[in-house]
Backbone bond lengths (Angstrom), bond angles and torsions (degrees), N, CA, C in turn:
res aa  C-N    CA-C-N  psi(-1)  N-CA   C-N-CA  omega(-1)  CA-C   N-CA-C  phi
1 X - - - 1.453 - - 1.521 109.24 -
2 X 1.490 111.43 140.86 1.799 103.51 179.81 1.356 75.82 -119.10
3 X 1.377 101.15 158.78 1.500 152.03 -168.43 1.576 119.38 -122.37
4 X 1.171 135.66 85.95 1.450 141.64 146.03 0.715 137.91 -115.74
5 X 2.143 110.72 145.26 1.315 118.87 -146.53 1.183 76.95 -139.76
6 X 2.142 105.49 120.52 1.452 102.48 -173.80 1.521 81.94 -167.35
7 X 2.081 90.74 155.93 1.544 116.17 164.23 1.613 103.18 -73.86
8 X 1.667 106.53 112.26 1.421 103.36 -178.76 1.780 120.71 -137.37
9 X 1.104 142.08 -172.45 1.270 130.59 -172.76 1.585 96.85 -148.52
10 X 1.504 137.80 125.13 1.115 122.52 175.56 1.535 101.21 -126.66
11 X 1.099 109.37 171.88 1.708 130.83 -169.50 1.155 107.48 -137.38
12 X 1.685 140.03 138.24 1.644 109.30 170.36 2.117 72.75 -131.76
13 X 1.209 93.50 154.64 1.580 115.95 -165.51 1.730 101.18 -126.91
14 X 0.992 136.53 135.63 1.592 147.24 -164.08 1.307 123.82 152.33
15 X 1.295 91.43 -147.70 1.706 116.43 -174.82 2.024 75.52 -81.04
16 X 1.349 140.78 -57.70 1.439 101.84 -165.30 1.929 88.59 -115.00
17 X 1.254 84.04 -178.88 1.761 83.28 172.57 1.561 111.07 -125.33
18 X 1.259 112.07 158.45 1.733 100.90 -173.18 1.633 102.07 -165.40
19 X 1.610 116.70 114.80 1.303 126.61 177.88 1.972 122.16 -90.42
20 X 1.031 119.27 154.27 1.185 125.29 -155.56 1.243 93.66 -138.84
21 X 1.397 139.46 84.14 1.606 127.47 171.87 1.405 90.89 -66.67
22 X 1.642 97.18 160.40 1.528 138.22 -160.30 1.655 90.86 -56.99
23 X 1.148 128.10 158.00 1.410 137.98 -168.71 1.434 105.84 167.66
24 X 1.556 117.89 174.16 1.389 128.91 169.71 1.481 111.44 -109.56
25 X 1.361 110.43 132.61 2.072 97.90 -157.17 1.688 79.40 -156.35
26 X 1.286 111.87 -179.36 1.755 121.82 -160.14 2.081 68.68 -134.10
27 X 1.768 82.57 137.84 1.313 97.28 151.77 1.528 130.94 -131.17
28 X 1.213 134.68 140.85 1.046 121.78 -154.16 1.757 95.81 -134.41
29 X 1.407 93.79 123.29 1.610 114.28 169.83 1.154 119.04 -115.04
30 X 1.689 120.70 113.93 1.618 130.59 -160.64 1.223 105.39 -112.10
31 X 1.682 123.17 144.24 1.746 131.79 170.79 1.454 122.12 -21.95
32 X 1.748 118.07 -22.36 1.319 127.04 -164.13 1.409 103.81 -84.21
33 X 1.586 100.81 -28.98 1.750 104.56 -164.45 1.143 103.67 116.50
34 X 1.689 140.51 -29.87 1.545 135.17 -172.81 1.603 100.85 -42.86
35 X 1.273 104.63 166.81 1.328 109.05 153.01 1.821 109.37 -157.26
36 X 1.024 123.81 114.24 1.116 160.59 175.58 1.575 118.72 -67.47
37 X 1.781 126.06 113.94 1.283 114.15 165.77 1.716 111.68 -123.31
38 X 1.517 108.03 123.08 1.345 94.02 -167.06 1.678 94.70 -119.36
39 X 1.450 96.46 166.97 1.795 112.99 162.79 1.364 119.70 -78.72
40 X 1.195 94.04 -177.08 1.675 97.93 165.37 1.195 111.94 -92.83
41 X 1.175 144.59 54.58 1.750 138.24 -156.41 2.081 87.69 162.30
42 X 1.676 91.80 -169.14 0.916 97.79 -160.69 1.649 145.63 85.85
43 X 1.506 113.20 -13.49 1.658 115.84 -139.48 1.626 135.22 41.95
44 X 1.328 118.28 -97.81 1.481 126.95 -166.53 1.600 101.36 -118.94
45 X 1.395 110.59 -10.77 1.766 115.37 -174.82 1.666 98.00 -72.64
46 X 1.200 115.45 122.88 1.351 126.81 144.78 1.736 128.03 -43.53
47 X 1.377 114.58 137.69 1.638 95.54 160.80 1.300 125.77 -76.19
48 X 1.476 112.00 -21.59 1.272 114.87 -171.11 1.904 96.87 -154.68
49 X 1.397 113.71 162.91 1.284 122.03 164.16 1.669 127.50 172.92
50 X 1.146 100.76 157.48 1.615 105.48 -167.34 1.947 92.58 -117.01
51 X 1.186 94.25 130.20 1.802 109.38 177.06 1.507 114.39 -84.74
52 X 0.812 117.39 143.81 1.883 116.23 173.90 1.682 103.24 -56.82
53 X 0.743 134.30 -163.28 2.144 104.61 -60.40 1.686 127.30 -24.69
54 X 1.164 150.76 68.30 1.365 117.87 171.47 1.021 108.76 -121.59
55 X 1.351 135.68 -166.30 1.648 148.07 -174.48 1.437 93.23 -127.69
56 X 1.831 106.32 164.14 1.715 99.03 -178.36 1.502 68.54 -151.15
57 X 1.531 90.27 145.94 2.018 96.47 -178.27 1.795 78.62 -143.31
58 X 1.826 107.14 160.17 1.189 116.45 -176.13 1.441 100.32 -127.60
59 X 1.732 105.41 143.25 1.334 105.26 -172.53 2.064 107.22 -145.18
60 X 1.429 97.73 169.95 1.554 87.60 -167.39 2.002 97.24 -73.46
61 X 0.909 108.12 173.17 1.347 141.94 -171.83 1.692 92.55 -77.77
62 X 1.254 132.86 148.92 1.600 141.42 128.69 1.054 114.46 -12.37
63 X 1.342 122.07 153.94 1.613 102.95 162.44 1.681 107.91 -83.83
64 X 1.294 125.02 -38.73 1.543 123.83 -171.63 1.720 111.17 -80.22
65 X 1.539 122.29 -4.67 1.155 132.73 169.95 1.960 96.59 -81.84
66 X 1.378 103.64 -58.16 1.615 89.84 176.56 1.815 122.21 -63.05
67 X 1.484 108.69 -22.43 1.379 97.35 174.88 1.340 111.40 -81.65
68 X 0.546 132.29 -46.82 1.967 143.94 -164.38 1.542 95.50 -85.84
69 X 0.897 134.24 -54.81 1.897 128.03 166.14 1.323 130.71 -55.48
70 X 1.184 96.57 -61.37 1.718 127.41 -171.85 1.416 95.75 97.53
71 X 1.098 144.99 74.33 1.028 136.27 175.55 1.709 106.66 -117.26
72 X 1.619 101.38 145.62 1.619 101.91 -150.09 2.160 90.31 -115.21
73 X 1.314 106.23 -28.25 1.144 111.26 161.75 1.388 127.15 169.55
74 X 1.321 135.83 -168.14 1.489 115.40 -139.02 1.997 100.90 -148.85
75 X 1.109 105.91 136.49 1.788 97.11 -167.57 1.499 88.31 -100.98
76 X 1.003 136.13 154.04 1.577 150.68 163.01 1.749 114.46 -121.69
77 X 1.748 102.33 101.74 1.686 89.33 -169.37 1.599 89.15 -108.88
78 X 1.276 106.07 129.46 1.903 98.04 161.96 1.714 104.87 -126.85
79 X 1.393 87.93 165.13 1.142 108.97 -175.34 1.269 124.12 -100.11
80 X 1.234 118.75 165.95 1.741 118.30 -174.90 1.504 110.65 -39.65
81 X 1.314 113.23 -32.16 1.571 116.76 -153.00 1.377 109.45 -108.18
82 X 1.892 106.09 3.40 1.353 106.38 -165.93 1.730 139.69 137.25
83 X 1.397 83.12 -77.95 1.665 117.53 168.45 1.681 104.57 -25.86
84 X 0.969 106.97 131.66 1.552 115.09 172.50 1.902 108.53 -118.65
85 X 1.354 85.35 132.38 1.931 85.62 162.71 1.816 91.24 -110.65
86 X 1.382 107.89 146.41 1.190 126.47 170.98 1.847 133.70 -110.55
87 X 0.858 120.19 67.68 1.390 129.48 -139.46 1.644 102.43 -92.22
88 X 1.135 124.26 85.10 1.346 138.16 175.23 1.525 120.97 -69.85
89 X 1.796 105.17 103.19 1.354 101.48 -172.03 1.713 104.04 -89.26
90 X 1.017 107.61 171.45 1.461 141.03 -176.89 1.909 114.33 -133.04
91 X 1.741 108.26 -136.58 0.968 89.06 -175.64 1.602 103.48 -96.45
92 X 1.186 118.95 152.44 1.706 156.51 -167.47 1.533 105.07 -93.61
93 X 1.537 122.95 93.58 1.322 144.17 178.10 1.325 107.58 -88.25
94 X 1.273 117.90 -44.07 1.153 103.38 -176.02 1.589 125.26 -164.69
95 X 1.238 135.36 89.18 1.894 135.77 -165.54 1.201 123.90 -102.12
96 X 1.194 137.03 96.92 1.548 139.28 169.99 1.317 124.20 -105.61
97 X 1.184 137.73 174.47 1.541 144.42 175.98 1.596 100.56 -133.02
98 X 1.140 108.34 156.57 1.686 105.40 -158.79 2.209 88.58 -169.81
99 X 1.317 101.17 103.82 1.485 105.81 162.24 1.765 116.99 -78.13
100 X 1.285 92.48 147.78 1.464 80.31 -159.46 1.554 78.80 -122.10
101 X 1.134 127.32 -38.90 1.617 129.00 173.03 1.904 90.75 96.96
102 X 1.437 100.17 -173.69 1.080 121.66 -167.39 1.507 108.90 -63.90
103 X 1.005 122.19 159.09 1.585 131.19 -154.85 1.273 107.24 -122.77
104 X 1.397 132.28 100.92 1.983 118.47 178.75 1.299 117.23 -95.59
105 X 1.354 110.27 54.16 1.464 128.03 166.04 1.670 126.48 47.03
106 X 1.598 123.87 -168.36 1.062 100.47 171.77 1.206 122.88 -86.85
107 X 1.467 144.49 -171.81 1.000 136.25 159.85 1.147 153.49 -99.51
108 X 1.452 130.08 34.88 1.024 142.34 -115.21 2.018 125.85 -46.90
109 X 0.772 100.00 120.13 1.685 109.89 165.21 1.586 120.85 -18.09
110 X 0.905 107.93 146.30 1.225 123.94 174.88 1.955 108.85 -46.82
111 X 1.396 119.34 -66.08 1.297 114.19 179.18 1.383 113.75 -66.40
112 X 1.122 123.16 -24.75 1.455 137.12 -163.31 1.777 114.15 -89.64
113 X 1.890 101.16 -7.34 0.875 92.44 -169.98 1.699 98.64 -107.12
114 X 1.437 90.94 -32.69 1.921 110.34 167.94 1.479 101.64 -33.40
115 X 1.473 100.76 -58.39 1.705 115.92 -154.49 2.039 101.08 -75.02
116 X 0.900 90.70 22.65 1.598 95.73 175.31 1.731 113.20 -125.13
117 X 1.400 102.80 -30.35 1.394 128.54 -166.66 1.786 76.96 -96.84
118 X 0.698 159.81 142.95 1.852 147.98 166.41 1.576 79.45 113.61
119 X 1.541 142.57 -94.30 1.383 137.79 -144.62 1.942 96.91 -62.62
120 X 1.279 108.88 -32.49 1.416 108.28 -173.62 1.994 110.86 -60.92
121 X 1.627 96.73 -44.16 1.363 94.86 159.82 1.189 158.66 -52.21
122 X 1.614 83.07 -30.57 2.122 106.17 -178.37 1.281 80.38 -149.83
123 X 1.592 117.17 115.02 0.966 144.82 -174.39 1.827 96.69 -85.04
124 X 1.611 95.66 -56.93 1.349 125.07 -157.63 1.716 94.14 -49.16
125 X 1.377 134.35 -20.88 0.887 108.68 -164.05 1.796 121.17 -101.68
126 X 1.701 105.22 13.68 1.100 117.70 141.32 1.711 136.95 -87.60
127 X 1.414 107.72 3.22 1.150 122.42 167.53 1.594 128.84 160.10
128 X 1.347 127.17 119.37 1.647 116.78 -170.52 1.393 108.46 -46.47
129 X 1.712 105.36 142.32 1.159 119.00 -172.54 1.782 130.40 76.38
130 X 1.442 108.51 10.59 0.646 106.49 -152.69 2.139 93.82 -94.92
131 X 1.207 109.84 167.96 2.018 98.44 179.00 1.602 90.74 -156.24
132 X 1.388 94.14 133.83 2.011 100.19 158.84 1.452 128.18 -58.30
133 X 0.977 102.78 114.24 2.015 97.58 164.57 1.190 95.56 -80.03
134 X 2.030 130.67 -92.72 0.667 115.29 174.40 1.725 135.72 -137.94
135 X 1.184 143.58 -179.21 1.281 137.10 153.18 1.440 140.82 -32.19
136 X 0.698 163.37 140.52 1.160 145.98 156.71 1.796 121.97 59.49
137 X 1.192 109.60 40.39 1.962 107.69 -165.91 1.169 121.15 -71.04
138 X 1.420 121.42 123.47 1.219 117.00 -141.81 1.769 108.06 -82.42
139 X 1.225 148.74 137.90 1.556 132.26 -179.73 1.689 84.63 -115.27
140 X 1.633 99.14 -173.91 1.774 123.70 178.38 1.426 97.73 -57.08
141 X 1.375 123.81 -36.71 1.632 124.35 -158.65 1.675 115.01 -114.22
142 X 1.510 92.46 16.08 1.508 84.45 -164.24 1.552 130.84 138.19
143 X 1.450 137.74 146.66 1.025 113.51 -161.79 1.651 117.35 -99.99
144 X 1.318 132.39 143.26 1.156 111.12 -169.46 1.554 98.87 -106.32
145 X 1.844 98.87 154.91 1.720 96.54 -164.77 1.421 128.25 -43.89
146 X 1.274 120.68 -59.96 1.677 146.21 -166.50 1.616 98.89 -138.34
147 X 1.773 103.53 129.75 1.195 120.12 156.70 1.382 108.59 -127.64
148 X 1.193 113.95 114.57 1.275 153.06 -158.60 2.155 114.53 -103.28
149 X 0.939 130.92 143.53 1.672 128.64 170.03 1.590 95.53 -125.06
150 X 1.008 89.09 133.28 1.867 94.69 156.84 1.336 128.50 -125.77
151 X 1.624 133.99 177.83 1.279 125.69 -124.43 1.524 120.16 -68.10
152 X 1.522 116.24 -6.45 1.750 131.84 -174.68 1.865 94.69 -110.84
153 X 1.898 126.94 21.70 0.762 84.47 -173.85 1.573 143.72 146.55
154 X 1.808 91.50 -108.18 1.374 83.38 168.29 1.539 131.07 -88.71
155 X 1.177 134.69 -165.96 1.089 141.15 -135.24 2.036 105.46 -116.67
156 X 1.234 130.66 104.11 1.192 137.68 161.69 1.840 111.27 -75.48
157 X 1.252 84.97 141.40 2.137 95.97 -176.45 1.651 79.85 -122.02
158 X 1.651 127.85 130.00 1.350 149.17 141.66 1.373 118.44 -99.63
159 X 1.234 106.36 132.42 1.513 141.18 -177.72 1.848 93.30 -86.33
160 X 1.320 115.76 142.38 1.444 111.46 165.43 1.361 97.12 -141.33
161 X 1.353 103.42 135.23 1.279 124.18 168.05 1.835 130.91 -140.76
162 X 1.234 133.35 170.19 1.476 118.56 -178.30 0.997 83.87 -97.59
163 X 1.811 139.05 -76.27 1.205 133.01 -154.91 2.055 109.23 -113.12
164 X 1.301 111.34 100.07 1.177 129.65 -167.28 1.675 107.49 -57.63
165 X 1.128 105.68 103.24 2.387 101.83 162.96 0.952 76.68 -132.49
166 X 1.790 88.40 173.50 1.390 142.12 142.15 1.298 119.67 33.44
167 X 1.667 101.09 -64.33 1.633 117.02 -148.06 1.735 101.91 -99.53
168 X 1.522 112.02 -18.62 1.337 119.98 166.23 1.131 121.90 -77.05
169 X 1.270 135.12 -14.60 1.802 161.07 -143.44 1.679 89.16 -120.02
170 X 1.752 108.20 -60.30 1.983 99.08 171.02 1.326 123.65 -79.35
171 X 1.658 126.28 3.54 1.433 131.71 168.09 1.344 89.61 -74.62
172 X 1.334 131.78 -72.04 1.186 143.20 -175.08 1.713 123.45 -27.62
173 X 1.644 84.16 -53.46 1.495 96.86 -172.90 1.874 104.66 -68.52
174 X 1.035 107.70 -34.95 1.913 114.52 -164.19 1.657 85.29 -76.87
175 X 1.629 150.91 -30.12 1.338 148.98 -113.96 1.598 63.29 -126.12
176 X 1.276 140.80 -53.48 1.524 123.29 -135.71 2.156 91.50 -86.28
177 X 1.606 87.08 -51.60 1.793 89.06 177.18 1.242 128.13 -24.89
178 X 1.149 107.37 -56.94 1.478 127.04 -159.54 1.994 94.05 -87.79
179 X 1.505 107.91 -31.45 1.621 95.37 -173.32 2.140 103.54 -78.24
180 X 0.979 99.90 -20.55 1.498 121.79 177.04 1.092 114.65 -64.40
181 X 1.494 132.43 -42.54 1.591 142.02 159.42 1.662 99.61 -54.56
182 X 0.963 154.61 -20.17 1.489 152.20 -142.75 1.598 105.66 -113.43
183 X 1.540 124.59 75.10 1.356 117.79 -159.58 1.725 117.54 -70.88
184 X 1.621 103.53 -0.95 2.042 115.28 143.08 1.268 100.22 -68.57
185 X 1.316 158.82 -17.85 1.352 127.81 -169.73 1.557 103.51 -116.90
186 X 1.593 111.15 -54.83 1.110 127.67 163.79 1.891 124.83 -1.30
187 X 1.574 125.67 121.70 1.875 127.24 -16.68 2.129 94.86 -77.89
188 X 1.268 66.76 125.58 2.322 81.21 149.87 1.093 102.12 -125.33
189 X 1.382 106.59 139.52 1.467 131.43 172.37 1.276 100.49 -91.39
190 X 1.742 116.51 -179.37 1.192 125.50 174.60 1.594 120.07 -115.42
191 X 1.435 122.02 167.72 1.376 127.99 -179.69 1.703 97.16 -147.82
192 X 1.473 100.98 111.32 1.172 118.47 171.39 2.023 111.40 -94.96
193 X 1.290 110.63 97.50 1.321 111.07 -173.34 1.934 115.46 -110.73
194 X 1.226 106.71 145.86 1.552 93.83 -170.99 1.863 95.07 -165.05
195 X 1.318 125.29 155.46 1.129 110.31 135.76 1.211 152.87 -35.42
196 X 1.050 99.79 -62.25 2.215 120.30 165.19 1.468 97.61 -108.01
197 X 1.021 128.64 161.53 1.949 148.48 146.74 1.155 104.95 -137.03
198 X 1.645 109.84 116.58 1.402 125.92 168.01 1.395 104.41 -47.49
199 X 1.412 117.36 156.97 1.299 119.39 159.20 1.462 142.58 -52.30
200 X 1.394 101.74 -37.68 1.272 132.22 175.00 1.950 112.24 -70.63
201 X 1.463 89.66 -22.58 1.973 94.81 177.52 1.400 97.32 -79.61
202 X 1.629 111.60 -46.05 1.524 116.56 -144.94 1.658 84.53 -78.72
203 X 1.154 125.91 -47.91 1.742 113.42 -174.31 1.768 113.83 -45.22
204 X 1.517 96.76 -40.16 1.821 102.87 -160.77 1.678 89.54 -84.82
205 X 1.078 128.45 -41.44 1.843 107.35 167.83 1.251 131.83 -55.20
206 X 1.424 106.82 -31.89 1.610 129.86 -177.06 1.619 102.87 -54.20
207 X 1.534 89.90 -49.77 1.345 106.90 -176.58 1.609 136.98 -56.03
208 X 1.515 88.84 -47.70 1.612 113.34 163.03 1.723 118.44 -70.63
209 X 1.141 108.95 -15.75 1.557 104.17 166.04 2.029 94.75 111.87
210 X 1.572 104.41 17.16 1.965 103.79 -150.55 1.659 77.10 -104.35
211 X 1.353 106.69 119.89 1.690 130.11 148.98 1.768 107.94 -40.74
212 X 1.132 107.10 127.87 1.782 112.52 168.61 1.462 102.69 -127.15
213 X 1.758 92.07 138.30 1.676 86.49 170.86 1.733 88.44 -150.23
214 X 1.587 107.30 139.52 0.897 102.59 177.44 1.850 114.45 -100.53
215 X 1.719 102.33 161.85 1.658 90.47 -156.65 1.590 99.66 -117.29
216 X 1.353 120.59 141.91 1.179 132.33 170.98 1.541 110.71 -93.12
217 X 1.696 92.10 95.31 1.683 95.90 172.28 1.404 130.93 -48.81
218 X 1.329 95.44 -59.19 1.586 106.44 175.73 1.746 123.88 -29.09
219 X 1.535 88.71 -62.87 1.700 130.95 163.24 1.194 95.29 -40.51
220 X 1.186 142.40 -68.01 1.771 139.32 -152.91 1.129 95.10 -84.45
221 X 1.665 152.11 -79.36 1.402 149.91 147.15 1.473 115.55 10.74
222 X 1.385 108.18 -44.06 1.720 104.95 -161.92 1.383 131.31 86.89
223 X 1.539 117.22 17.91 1.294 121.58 -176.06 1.276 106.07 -102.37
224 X 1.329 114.74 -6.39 1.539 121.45 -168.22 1.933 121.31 -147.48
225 X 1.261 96.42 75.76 1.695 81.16 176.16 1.368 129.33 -102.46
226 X 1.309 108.62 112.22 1.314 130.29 -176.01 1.720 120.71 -19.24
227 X 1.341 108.56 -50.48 1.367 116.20 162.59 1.757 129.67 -50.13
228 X 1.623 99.19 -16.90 1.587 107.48 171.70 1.343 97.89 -98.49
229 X 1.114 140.17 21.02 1.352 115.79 154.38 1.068 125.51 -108.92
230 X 1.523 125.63 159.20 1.321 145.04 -168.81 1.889 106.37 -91.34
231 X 0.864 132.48 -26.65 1.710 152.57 -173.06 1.578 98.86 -145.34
């Protein structure tokens, strides 16, 4: 991972557009290709960012962007589809590279891990017709929970989670890419499964084409069937 801490100005150009007056912000460039611009605040949310696949090439500055800025030079990351982030450096506080090596993921929780061991059992109750291949399938980045076929077939990849965001929706999304290149697996859709899904997850899966269903633990366990209740 490289690390920079710099006076910078970014632009992102696409399907939306989004300006960044000049400021001092940490940028972060990861093994995948992401590249990441964050504040000092916020938590873990980025202000801006481009997702893998893209390329980032570096180029000189304008001349009236370097006089009136100070800008010493300029990263251009685009993406498969286009989209450019434009990341206008200035002055350069601080640049390192830092291996971080291989990553052994999260770990999942105790319910979260049940609730995976439970969907592996009754497949069906992410969708009729649906049957396990297998557990845990391993991709380039990692393993994704349940790979699943349903009744024509092909092949579903599920995400499991207790409480569904954001960051489960881009495990998902990077797990389907890479299973999509694989013309043995090739098309799998997705299954975004969780107890709760924020709103904000369920819009950005919706979006990506990723199935959400939310899961009644209790219900799957057997401590609770919905049909015995009165409310």
């Amino acid at each position: 991972m490289r690390l920079v801490i710099a006076r910078c100005q970014v632009d992102y150009v696409g399907r939306l557009t989004a300006h960044l007056p000049m400021a001092t912000r940490l940028i972060l460039v990861k093994a995948d290709g992401s590249v990441s611009v964050h504040a000092d605040d916020r938590a873990y949310k980025p202000l801006n960012w481009m997702s893998p696949p893209c390329t980032m090439t570096v180029a000189e500055p304008e001349a009236d962007a370097a006089e009136a800025l100070g800008v010493s030079e300029v990263w251009n990351v685009r993406s498969r589809d286009g989209d450019t982030l434009r990341i206008s450096l200035a002055e350069v506080l601080h640049d390192s590279d830092h291996e971080l090596g291989i990553d052994p993921g999260l770990q999942k929780d105790g319910v979260e891990a049940h609730l995976q061991v439970l969907l592996a059992e009754h497949p069906a109750t992410l969708g009729d017709g649906l049957v396990l291949v297998t557990r845990e399938h391993l991709t380039p980045i990692g393993p994704v929970d349940l790979l699943l076929k349903d009744a024509t077939g092909a092949y579903v990849a599920v995400e499991v989670k207790r409480r569904g965001e954001i960051d489960g929706v881009e495990q998902l999304t990077r797990y389907l890419e890479l299973m999509n290149r694989d013309p043995l697996l090739a098309p799998v859709r997705g299954v975004f499964a969780a107890q709760q899904i924020k709103p904000q997850a369920r819009t950005l899966a919706e979006d990506r084409g990723i199935e959400c269903r939310t899961i009644d633990y209790d219900a799957l366990r057997g401590m609770d069937n919905a049909e015995d209740r009165l409310f």
